[in-house]
C-alpha positions as CSV (number, residue, x, y, z in Angstrom):
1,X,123.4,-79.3,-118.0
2,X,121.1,-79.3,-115.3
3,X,120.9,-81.8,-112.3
4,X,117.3,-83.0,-110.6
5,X,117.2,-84.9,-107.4
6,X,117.2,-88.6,-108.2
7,X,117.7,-88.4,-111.8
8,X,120.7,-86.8,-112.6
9,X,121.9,-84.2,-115.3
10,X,119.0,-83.4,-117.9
11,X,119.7,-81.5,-121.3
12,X,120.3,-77.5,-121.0
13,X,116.8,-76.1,-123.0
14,X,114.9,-78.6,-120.1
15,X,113.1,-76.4,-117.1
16,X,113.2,-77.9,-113.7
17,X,109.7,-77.5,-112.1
18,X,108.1,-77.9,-108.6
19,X,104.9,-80.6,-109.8
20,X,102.7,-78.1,-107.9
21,X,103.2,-75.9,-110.5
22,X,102.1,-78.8,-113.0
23,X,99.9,-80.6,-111.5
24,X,96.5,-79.0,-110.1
25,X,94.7,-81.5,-107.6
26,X,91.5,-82.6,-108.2
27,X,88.8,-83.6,-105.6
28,X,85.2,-84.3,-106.7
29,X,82.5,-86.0,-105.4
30,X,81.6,-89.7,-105.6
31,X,78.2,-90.7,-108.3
32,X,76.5,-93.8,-107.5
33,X,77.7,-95.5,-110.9
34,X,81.3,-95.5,-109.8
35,X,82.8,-98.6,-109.0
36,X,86.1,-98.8,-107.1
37,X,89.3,-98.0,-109.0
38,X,92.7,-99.0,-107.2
39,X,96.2,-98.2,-108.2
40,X,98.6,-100.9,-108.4
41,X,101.9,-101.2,-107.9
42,X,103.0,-102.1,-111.4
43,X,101.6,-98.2,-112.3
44,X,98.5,-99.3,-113.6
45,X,95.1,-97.0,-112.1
46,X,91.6,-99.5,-113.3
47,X,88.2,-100.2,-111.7
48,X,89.3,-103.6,-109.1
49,X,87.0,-105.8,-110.9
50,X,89.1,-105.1,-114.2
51,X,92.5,-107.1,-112.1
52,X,91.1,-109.1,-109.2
53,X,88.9,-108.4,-106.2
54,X,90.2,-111.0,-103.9
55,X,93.0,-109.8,-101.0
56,X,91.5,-106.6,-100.5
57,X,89.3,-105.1,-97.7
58,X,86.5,-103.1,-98.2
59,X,85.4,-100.4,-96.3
60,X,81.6,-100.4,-95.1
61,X,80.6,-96.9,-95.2
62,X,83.2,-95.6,-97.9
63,X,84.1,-92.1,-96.1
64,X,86.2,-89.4,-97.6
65,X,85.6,-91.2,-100.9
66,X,86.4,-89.2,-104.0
67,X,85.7,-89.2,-107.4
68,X,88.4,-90.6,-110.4
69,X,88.3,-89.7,-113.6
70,X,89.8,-91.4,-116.9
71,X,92.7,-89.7,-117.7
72,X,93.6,-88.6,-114.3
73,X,96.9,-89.0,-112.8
74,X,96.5,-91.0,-109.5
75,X,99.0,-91.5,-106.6
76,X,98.9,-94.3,-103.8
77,X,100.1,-92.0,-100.6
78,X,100.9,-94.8,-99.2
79,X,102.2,-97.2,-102.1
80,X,103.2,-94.6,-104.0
81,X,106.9,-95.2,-103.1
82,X,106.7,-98.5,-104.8
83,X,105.3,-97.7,-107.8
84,X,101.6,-97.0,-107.6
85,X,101.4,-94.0,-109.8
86,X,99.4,-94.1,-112.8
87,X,96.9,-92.5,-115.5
88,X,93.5,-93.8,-114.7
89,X,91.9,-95.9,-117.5
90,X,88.6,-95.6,-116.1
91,X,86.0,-93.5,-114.1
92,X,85.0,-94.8,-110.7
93,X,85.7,-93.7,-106.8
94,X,88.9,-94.3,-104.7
95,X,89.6,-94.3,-101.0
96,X,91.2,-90.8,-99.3
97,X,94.3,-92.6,-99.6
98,X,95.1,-91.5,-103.0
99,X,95.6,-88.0,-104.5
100,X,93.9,-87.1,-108.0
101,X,95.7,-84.4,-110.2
102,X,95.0,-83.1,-114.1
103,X,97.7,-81.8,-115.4
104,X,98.2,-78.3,-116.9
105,X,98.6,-77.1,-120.5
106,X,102.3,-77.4,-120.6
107,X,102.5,-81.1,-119.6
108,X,101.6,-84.1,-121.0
109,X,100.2,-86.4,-117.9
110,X,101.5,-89.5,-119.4
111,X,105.1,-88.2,-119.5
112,X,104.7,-86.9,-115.7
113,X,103.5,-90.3,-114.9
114,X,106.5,-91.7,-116.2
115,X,109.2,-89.7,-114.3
116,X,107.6,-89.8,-110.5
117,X,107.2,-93.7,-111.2
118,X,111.0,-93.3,-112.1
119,X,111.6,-91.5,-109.2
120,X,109.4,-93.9,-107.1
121,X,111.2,-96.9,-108.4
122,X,114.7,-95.2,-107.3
123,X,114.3,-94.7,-103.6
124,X,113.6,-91.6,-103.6
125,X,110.2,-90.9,-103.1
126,X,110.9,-93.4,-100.0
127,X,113.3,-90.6,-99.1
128,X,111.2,-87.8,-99.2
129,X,108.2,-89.4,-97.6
130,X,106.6,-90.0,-94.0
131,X,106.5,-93.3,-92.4
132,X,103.7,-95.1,-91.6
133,X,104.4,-98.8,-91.6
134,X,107.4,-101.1,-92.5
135,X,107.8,-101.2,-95.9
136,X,105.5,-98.2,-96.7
137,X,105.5,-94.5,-96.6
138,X,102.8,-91.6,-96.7
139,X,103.7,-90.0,-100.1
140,X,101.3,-87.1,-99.6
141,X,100.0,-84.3,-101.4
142,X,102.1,-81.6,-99.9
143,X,105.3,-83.8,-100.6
144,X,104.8,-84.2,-104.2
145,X,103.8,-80.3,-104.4
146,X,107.3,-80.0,-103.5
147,X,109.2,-82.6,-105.9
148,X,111.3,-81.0,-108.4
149,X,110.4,-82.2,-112.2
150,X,112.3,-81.7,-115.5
151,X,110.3,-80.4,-118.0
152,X,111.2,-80.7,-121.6
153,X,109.2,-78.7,-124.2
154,X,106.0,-79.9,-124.8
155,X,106.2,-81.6,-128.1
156,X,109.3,-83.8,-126.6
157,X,107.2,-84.5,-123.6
158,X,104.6,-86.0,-126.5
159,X,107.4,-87.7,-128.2
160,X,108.6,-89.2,-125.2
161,X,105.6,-90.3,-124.0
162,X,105.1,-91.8,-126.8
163,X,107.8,-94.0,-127.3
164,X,108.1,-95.3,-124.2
165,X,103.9,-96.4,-124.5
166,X,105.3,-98.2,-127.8
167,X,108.5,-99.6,-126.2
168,X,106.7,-100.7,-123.1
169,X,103.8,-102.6,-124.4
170,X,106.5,-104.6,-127.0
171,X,108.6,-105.3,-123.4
172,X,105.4,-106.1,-121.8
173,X,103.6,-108.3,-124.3
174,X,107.1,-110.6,-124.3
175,X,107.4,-110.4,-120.3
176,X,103.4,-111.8,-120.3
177,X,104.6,-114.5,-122.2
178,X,107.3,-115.8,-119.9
179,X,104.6,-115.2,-116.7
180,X,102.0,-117.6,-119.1
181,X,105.5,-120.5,-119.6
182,X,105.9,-120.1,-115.5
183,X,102.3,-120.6,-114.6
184,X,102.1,-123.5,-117.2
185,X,105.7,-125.1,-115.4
186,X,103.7,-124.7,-112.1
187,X,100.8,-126.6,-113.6
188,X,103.4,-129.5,-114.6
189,X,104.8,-129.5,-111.3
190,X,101.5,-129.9,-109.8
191,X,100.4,-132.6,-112.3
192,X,103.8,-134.8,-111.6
193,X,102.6,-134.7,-107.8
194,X,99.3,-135.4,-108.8
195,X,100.0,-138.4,-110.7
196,X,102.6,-140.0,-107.9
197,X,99.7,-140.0,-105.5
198,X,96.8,-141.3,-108.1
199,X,97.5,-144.7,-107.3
200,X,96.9,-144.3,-103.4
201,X,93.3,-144.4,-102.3
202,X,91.3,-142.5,-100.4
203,X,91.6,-144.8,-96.9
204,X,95.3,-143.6,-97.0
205,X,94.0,-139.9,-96.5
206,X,94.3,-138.9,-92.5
207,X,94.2,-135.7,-91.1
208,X,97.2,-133.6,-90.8
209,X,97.1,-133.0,-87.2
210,X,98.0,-136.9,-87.0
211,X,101.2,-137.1,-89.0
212,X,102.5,-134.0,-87.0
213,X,104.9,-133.8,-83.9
214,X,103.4,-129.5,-83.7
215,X,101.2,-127.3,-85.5
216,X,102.1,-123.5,-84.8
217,X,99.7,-120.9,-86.3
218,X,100.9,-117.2,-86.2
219,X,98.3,-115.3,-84.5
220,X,100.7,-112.2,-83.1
221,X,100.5,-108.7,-84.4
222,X,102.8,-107.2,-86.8
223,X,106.2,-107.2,-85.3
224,X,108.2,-104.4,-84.8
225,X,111.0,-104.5,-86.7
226,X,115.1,-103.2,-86.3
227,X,116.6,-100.5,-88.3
228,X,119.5,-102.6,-87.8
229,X,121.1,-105.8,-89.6
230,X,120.4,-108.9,-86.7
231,X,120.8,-112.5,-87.5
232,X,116.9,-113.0,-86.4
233,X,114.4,-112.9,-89.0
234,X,110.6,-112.5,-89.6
235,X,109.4,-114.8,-92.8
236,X,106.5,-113.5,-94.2
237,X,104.3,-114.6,-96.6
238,X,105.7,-113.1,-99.7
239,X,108.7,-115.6,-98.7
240,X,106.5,-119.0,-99.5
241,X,105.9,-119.6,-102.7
242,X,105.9,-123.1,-104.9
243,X,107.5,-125.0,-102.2
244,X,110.7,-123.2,-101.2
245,X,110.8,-120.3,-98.1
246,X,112.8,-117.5,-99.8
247,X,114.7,-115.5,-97.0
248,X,116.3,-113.2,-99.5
249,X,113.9,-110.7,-98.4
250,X,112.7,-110.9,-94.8
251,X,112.4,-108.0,-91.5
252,X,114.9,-108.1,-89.1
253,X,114.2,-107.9,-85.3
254,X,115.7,-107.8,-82.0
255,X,116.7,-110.6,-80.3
256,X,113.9,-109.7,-77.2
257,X,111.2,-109.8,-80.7
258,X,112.1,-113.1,-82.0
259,X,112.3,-114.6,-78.4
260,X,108.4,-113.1,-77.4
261,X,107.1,-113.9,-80.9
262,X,108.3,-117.5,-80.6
263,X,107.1,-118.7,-77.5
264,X,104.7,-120.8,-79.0
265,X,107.4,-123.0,-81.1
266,X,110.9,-121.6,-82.9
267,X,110.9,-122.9,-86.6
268,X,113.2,-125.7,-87.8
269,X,115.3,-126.9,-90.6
270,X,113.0,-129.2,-92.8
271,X,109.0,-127.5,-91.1
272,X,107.1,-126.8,-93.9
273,X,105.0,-123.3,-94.1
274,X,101.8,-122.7,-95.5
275,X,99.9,-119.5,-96.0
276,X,96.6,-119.1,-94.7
277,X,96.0,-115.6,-96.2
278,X,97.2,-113.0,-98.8
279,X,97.7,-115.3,-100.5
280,X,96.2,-118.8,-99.6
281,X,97.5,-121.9,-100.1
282,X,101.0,-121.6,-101.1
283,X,103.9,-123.8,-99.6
284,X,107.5,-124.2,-98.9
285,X,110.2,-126.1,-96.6
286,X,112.2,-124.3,-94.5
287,X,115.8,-125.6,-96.0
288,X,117.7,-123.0,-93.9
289,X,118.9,-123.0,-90.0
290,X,118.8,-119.9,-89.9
291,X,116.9,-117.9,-86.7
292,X,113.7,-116.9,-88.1
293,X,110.0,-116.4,-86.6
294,X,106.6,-116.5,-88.2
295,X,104.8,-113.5,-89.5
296,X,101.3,-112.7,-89.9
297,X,99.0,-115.4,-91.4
298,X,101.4,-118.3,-91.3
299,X,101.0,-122.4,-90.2
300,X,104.0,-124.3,-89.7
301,X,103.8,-128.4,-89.9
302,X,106.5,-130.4,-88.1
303,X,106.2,-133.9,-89.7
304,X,106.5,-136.6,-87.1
305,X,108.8,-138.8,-89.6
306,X,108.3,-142.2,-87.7
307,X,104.3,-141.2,-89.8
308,X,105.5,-139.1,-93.2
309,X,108.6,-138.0,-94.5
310,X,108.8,-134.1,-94.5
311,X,109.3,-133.9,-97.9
312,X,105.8,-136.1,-98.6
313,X,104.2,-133.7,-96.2
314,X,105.5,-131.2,-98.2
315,X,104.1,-132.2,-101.7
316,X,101.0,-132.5,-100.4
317,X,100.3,-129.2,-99.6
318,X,101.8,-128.9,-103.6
319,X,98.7,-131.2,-104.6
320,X,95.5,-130.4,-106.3
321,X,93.8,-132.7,-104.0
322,X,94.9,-129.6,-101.2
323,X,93.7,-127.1,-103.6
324,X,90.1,-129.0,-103.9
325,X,89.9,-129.1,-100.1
326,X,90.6,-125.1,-100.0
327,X,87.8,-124.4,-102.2
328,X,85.6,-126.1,-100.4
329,X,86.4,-124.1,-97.4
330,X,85.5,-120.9,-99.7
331,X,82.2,-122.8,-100.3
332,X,82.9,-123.6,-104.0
333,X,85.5,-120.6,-104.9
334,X,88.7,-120.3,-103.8
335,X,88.4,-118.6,-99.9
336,X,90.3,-115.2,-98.9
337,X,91.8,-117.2,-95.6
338,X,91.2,-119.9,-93.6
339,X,91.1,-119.8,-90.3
340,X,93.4,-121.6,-87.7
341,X,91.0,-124.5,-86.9
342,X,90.3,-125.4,-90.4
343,X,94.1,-125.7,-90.5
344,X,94.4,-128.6,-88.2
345,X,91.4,-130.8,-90.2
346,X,93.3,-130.4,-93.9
347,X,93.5,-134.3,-94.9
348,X,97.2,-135.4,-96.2
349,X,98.3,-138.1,-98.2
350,X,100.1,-140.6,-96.0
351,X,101.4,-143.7,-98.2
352,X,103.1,-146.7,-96.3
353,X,106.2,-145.7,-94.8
354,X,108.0,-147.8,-96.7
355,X,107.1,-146.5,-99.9
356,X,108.0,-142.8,-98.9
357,X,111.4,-142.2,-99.6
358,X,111.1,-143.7,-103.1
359,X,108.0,-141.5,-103.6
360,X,109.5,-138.3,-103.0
361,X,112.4,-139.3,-105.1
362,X,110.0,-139.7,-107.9
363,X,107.9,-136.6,-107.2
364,X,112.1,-134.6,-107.1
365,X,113.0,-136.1,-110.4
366,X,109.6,-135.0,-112.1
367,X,109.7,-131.6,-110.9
368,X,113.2,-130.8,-111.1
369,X,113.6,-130.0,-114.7
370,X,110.2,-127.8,-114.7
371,X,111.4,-125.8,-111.4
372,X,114.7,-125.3,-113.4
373,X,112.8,-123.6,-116.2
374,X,110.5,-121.9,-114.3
375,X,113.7,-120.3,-112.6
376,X,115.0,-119.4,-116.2
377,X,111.5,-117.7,-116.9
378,X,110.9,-115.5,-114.3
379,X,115.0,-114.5,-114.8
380,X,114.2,-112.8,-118.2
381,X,110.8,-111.5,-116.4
382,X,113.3,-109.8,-114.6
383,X,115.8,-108.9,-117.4
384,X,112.9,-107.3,-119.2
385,X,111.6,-105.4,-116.1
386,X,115.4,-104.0,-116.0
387,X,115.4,-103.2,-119.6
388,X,112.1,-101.5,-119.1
389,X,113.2,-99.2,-116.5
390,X,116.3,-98.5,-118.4
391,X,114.5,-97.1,-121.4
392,X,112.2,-95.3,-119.2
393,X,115.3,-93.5,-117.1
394,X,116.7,-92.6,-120.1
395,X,114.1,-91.1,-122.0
396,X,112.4,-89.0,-119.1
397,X,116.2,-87.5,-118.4
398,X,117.0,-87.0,-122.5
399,X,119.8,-89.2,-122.3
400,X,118.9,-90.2,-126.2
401,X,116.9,-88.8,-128.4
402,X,113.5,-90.3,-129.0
403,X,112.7,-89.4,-132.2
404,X,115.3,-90.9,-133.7
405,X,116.0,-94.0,-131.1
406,X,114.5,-97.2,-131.0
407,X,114.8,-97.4,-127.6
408,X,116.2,-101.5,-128.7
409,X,119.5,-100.7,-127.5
410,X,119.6,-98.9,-124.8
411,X,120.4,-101.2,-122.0
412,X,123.5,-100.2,-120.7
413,X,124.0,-102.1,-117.3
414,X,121.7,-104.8,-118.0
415,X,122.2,-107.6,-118.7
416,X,120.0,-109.2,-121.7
């Protein structure tokens, strides 16, 4: 058997090859019909207005611009290392920051595809690569001419590749349906907040900045963060989501950071966050005491409680009525970001105090049992994403064979 940097032992009539000997990079020029193709992190390479267009930035005069090409294999240098690595389902232009390659007659590009996004999703593409930003590395051309590749005989590449497009649309199509239940849960949730507010009218609507004891907006640069394990933390926006500030995933920093970067206000048990940008509009409480500083593109609400409860505070920013008021900042579509000032005019619900305890009780109880299945959804999203990657590890290092495995079965370590 032979062994290939992050995958392991492959079968014994497999070559090992450097990709520069498979892969021959392509750079042509830009035609005024292209549109932009991006590559996203989930592997798939498609024109931008085929996903979304909203979140990115375009550039003005589009220099260093090449050409794409369906069928090409594309990789992100610098998202690469998460994933971004795909065969291009259309023809359009990209940015400099990707590398274009067509691969020779011994290798099938879809099977290619399917190892380096194995290798990606390992860590070790992160390990190989130059580093750029937290959370990011420069995957180049140059590096990837060096990464070592099995190579099975062409017919099994074919095979392989083929199975695992079968097996990976059936794990996909069932995955899609559990993203569909959890968007659907989120609607509920939003309707049982909805409807606990219907009965208040508009003269109890006052502007946020009147219920609140502070208003911080994050308006520092990108902080640098520790190599090191600290007990101060950097929540960014990927931690709000549907109410609840995740700090599974956050930066550490140096004590001297998290002192500078909160000099406006340190966050507290019970503020609620909101995002302003990438993406706008979502929510959460900060239920932890932990030591933790605003990111980029943040607005923390303190509720003065002698006004609104927190958790009232909270549900509005959960509300459609918050939603209607965001879109109106976009000027009928649903804005990009919203800047600082616009934050301090957003109008809240604010019922009789009395009434705001047994409120929020109501709003808990209605959302409780659809936050509990949403929570089971995006667990099997999960599972399947596991299961997935499972079936793709094994086929790209012949650990079964695939012409006579279904590929149903092969889930050892996960749990489904």
């Amino acid at each position: 058997m032979t062994s290939v940097p992050a995958l392991g032992e492959i079968p014994s009539h497999w070559t090992v090859e450097r990709a520069k000997w498979l892969l021959n990079r392509r750079r042509r020029d830009v035609r005024l019909e292209d549109g932009i193709v991006t590559a996203f992190r989930d592997g798939q390479v498609t024109l931008r207005e085929n996903r979304r267009t909203e979140g990115f930035t375009n550039a003005i005069h589009e220099i260093g611009y090449q050409g794409i090409r369906k069928g090409d294999l594309v990789v992100h240098g610098m998202d690469g290392f998460a994933g971004a690595i795909g065969v291009s389902d259309s023809d359009g232009k990209a940015s400099p920051v990707v590398h274009t390659y067509v691969a020779n007659q011994n290798v099938d590009v879809r099977y290619v595809t399917y190892v380096l996004r194995t290798m990606a999703m390992s860590g070790y593409v992160t390990t190989l690569a130059k580093g750029i930003r937290e959370r990011s590395t420069a995957f180049d051309a140059p590096t990837l001419a060096n990464v070592q590749l099995p190579v099975p005989p062409l017919t099994e590449q074919r095979r392989i590749a083929d199975f695992l497009d079968a097996e990976t649309v059936r794990v996909n199509a069932v995955s899609q349906h559990f993203r569909r239940l959890v968007d659907l849960v989120q609607a509920r949730v939003q309707a049982v907040v909805d409807a606990a507010f219907a009965e208040y009218e508009a003269e109890s609507r006052v502007p946020v900045s009147t219920v609140c004891r502070a208003i911080v907006d994050c308006v520092n640069k990108t902080a640098p963060t520790s190599p090191e394990t600290t007990p101060y933390k950097m929540v960014r926006t990927s931690n709000i989501r549907n109410g609840e500030v995740d700090l599974t995933d956050t930066f550490c920093v140096e004590k001297e950071i998290f002192t500078e970067w909160n000099r406006r206000g340190t966050p507290r048990l019970g503020d609620i966050l909101f995002t302003r940008e990438a993406p706008l509009g979502q929510a959460g409480m900060l239920c932890s005491d932990e030591k933790v500083f605003l990111g980029q593109r943040i607005m923390l609400y303190r509720a003065n409680e002698s006004r609104i409860r927190k958790e009232i505070l909270l549900f509005n920013f959960l509300s459609s009525h918050m939603n209607r008021q965001l879109r109106l900042l976009g000027a009928g579509s649903l804005h990009e970001h919203m800047r600082v000032g616009d934050g301090l005019k957003l109008q809240v619900f604010c019922p009789p105090l009395d009434q705001q305890d047994a409120l929020a009780k109501q709003i808990e109880e209605g959302r409780d049992a659809s936050l509990r299945l949403s929570a089971l959804a995006q667990r099997q999203i999960a599972l399947l994403s596991e299961r997935r990657q499972a079936l793709i590890t094994a086929a790209v290092t012949g650990q079964f064979d695939v012409s006579t495995a279904s590929g149903r079965n092969v889930t050892e370590g996960v749990n489904v």
